[in-house]
KOLNUSE-189856 format. One line per field, with one value per residue (C-alpha): residue number from 1; residue in three letters; chain; x, y, z. Coordinates in steps of 0.2 Angstrom, whole numbers, plus 5000, padded with zeros to 4 digits. Layout:
BEGIN
num <- (NUM,...)
residuo <- (ala,...)
cadena <- (A,...)
east <- (X,...)
north <- (Y,...)
up <- (Z,...)
REM end
This chain:
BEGIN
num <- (1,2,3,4,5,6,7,8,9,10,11,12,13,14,15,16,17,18,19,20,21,22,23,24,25,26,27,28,29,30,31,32,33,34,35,36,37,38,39,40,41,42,43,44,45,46,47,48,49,50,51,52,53,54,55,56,57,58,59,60,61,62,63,64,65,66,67,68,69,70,71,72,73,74,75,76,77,78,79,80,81,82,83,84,85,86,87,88,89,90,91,92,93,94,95,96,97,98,99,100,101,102,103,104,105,106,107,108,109,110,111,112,113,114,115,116,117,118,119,120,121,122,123,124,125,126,127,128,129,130,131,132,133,134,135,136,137,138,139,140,141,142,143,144,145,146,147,148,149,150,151,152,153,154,155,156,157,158,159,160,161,162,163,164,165,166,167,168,169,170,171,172,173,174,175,176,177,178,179,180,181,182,183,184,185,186,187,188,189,190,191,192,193,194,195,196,197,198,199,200,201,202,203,204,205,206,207,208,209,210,211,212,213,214,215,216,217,218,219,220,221,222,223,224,225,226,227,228,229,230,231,232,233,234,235,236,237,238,239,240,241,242,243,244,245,246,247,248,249,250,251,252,253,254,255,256,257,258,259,260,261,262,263,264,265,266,267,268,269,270,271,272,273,274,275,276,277,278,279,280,281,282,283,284,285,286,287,288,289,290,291,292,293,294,295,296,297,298,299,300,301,302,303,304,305,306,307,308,309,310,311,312,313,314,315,316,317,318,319,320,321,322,323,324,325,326,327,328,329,330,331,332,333,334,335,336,337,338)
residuo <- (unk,unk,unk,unk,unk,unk,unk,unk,unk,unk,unk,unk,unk,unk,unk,unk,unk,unk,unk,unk,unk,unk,unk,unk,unk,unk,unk,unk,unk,unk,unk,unk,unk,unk,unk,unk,unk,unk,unk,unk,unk,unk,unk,unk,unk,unk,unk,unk,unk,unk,unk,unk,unk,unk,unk,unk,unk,unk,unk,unk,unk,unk,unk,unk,unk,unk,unk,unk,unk,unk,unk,unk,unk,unk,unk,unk,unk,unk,unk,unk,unk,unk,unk,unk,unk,unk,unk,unk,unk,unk,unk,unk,unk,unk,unk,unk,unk,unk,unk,unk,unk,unk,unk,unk,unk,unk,unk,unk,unk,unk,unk,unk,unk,unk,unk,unk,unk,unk,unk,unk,unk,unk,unk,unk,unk,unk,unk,unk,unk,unk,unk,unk,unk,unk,unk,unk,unk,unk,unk,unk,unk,unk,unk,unk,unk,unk,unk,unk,unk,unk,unk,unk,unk,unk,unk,unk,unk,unk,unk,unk,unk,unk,unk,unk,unk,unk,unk,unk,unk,unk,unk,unk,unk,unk,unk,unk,unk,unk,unk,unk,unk,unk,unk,unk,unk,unk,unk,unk,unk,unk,unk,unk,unk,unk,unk,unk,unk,unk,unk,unk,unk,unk,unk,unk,unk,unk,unk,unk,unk,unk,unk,unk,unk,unk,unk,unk,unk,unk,unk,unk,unk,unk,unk,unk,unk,unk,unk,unk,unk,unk,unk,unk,unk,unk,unk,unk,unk,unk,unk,unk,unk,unk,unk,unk,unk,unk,unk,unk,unk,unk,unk,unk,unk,unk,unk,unk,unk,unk,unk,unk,unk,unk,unk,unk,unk,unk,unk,unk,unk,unk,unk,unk,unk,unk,unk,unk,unk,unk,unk,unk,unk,unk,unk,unk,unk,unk,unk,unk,unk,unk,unk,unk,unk,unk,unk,unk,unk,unk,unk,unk,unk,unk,unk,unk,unk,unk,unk,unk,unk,unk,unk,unk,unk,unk,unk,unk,unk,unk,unk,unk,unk,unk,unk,unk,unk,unk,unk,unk,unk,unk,unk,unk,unk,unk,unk,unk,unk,unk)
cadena <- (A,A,A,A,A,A,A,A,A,A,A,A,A,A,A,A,A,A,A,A,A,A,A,A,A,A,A,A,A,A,A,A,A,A,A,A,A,A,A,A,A,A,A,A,A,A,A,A,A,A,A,A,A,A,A,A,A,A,A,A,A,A,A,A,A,A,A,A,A,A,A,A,A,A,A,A,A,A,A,A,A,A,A,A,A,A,A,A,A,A,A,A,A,A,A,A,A,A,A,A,A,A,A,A,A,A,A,A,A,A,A,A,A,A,A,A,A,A,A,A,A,A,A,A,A,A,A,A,A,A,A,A,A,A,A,A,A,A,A,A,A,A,A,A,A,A,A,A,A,A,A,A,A,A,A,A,A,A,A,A,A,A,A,A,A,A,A,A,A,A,A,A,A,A,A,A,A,A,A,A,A,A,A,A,A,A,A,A,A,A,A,A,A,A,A,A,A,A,A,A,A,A,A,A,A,A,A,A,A,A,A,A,A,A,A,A,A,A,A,A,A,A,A,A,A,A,A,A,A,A,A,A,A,A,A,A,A,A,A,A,A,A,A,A,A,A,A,A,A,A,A,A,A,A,A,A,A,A,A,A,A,A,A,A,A,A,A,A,A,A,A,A,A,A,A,A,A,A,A,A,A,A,A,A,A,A,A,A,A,A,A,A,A,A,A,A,A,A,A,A,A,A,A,A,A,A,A,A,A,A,A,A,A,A,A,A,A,A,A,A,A,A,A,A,A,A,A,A,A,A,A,A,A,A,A,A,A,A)
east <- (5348,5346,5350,5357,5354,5369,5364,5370,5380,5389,5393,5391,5408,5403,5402,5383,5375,5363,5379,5387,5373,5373,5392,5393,5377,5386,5401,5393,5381,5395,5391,5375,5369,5373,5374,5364,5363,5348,5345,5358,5350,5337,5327,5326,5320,5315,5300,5313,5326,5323,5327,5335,5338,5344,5341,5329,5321,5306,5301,5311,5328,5323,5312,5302,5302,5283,5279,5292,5284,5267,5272,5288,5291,5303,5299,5307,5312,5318,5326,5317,5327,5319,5303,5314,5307,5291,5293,5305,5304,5310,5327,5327,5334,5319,5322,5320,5307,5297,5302,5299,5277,5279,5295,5285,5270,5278,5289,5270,5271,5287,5284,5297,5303,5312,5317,5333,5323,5306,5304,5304,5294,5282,5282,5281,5266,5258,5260,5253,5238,5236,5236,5223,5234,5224,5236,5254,5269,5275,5288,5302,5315,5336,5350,5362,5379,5389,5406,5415,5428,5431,5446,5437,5433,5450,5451,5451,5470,5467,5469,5465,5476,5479,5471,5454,5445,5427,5422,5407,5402,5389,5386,5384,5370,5352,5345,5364,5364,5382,5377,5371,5385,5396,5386,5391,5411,5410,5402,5417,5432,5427,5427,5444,5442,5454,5450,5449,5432,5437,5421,5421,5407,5406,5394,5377,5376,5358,5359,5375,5386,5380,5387,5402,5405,5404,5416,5427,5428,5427,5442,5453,5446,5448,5463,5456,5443,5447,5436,5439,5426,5434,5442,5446,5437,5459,5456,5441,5449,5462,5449,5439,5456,5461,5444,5437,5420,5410,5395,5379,5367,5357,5338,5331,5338,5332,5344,5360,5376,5386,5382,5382,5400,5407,5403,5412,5427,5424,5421,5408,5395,5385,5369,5352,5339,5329,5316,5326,5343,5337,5335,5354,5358,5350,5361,5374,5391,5378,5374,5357,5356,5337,5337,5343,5345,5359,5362,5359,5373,5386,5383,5385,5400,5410,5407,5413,5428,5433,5427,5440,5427,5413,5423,5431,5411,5406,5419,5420,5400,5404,5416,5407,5393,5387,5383,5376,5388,5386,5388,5374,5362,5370,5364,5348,5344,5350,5339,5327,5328,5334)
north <- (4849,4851,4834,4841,4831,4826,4810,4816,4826,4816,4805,4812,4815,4829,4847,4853,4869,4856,4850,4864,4870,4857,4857,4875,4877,4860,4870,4885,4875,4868,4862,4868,4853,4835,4829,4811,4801,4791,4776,4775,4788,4780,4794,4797,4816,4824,4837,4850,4845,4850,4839,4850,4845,4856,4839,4833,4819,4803,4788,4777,4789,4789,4774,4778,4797,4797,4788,4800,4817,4810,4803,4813,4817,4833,4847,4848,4862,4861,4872,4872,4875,4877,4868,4866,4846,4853,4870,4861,4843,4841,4845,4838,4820,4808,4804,4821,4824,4808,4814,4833,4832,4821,4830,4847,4840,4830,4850,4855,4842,4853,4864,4879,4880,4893,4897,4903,4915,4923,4915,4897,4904,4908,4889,4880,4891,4890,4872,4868,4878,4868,4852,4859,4858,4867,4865,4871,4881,4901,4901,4910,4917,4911,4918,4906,4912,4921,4916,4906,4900,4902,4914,4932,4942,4949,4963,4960,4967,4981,4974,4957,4947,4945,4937,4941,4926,4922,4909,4896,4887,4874,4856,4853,4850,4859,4868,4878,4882,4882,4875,4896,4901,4888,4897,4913,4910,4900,4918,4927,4920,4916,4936,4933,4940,4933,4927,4910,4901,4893,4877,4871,4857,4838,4829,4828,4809,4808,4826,4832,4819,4828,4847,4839,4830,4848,4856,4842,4845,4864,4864,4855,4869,4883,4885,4898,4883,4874,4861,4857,4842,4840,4857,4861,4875,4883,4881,4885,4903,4902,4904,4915,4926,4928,4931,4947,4941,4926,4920,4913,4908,4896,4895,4889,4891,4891,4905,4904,4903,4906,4924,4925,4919,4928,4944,4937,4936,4953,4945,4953,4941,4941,4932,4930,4940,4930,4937,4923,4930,4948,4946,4948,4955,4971,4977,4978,4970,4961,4964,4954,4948,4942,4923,4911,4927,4923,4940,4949,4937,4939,4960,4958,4946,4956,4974,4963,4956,4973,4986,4991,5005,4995,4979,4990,4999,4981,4977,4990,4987,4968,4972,4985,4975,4967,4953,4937,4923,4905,4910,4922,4909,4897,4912,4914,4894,4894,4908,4901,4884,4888)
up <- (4974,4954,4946,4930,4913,4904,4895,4876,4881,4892,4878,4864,4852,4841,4846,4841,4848,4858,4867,4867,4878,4890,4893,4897,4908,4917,4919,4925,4938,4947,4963,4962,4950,4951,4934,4931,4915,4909,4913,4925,4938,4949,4950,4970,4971,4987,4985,4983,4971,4954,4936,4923,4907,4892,4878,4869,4872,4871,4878,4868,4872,4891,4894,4909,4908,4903,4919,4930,4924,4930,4948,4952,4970,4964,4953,4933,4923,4903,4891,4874,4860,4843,4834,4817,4815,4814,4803,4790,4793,4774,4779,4796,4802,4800,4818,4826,4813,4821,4840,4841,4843,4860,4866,4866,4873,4885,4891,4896,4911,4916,4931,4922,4905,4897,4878,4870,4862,4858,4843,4849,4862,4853,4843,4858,4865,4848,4848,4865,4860,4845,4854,4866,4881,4894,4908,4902,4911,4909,4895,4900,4890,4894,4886,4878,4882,4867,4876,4866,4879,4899,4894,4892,4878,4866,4859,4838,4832,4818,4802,4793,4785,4766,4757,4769,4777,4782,4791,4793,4807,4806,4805,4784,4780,4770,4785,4788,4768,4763,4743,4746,4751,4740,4727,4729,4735,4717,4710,4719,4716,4696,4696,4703,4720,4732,4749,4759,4765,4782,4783,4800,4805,4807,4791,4793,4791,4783,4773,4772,4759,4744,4754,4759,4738,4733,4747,4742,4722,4723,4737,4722,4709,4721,4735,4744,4749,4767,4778,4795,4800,4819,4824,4844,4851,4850,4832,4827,4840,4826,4813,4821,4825,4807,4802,4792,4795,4799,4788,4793,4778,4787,4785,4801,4821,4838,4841,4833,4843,4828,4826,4846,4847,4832,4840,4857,4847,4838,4821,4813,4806,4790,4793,4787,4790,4801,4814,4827,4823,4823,4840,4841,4825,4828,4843,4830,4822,4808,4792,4787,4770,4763,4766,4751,4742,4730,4720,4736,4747,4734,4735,4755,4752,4739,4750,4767,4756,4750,4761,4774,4783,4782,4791,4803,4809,4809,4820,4832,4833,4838,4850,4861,4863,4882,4876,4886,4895,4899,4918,4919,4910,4924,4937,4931,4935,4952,4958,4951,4955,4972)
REM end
């Protein structure tokens, strides 16, 4: 049996990557995982079952699971996600900031753990190593799944509409850098380009006020300017539908499901040039922009906004891609967690 944790996500009401995750893996499992929520599960475990969790977590979140790693009777396994509390704690909820150095030691008690990607791989190794942990599992690498829904890919219709849109997924706040983007859509349409901004993303409620102030006053000052803080995943399909291209400024990710499901849908996606989202970037339907580069984002936003051939390579690019789904990620787990 794999007792499946689904503690945040379970009750959680917004839609973050780190749920996102958790819900689709859930979905996928089946009946091959029993999904259990701390504190309620009592933690019975024959030699074995397996504990999977995809969360992050401590001691004060799941009292007890200090002592359960040491005296289990079962076997655990974790997905790892990103070591961003720790690289940019600046920009990062105090909370996680506090949490992350005993969450990642207490993943080298785990039997298997896998990262969704080789960059966070290579953080979690590195940190084990400069803790001093001599006993620690194989990193593995898992693809996160680029399928945005459960309905199949659709092939993009030729064309985009008028004016052009781009669209911006992510929570707002710092580390996803729309004041970049803000910046350079400000840029844009003072020169009089005209096209819409499609924001979609809840508040970050310690970082992001002063992001979602200035979406606010430059949505009165510029039509073209939308924000959608609770959008459906029907929606945010509707946005992404419309779409020229999706933008992805940010300055910091574990992997970046963002540029993953853009390319799902077919939308090209305009990123920054990151070693973590080069990963996905590179197999084509990206064009990478020098992070936090101002004059360098609006050159690659004016050409995605007014180049027809460009958009359409991008595109066909995007959409010919194989590209990773949740269900394989699901299939990965069961064969190896038997």
């Amino acid at each position: 049996m794999i007792f499946f944790d689904v503690t945040k996500a379970g009750g959680s009401g917004h839609r973050s990557g780190l749920m996102r995750v958790s819900t689709r893996l859930a979905d996928e499992l089946g009946a091959a995982a029993s999904p259990v929520r701390w504190p309620e599960w009592n933690r019975a475990m024959q030699p074995t079952d397996w504990f999977l969790t995809a969360e992050l977590f401590s001691e004060e979140e799941r009292p007890g699971i200090t002592d359960f790693l040491a005296t289990r009777k079962g076997r655990t396994a974790a997905i790892f996600h990103d070591a961003i509390p720790l690289r940019h704690p600046h920009i990062t909820w105090p909370h996680s900031v506090a949490r992350h150095p005993g969450y990642m030691k207490l993943l080298a008690q785990f039997d298997r753990v896998w990262a969704v990607s080789a960059a966070s791989r290579e953080d979690l190794i590195g940190f084990w190593k400069w803790q001093g942990l001599e006993k620690t599992p194989v990193v593995e690498l898992i693809d996160n799944g680029a399928d945005f829904n459960r309905a199949g890919r659709v092939a993009r219709k030729s064309g985009w509409g008028h004016p052009p849109s781009i669209l911006c997924v992510g929570i707002l706040e710092p580390r996803k850098n729309q004041a970049l983007l803000l910046d350079v859509c400000e840029t844009l349409w003072s020169e009089g380009l005209k096209f819409e901004l499609n924001l979609v993303g809840r508040v970050n409620p310690h970082f992001g006020k002063p992001v979602a102030e200035r979406v606010g006053a430059m949505a009165k000052k510029f039509p073209g300017l939308h924000y959608h803080e609770a959008a459906s995943d029907a929606t945010v399909a509707a946005l992404y539908a419309q779409a020229r291209a999706s933008v992805f400024p940010t300055l910091a990710e574990g992997c970046g499901l963002p540029l993953l499901e853009s390319l799902w849908m077919g939308v090209p996606c305009v990123c920054s040039d990151l070693p973590v989202l080069r990963e996905n970037a590179d197999g084509g339907g990206c064009l990478p922009v020098a992070l936090n580069d101002r004059v360098a984002w609006t050159q690659a936003l004016r050409r995605v906004l007014t180049d027809d051939a460009l958009v359409a390579q991008l595109a066909v690019e995007a959409g010919s891609r194989v590209l990773p789904t949740w269900a394989e990620a699901a299939g990965v787990l069961r064969a190896a967690l038997g």
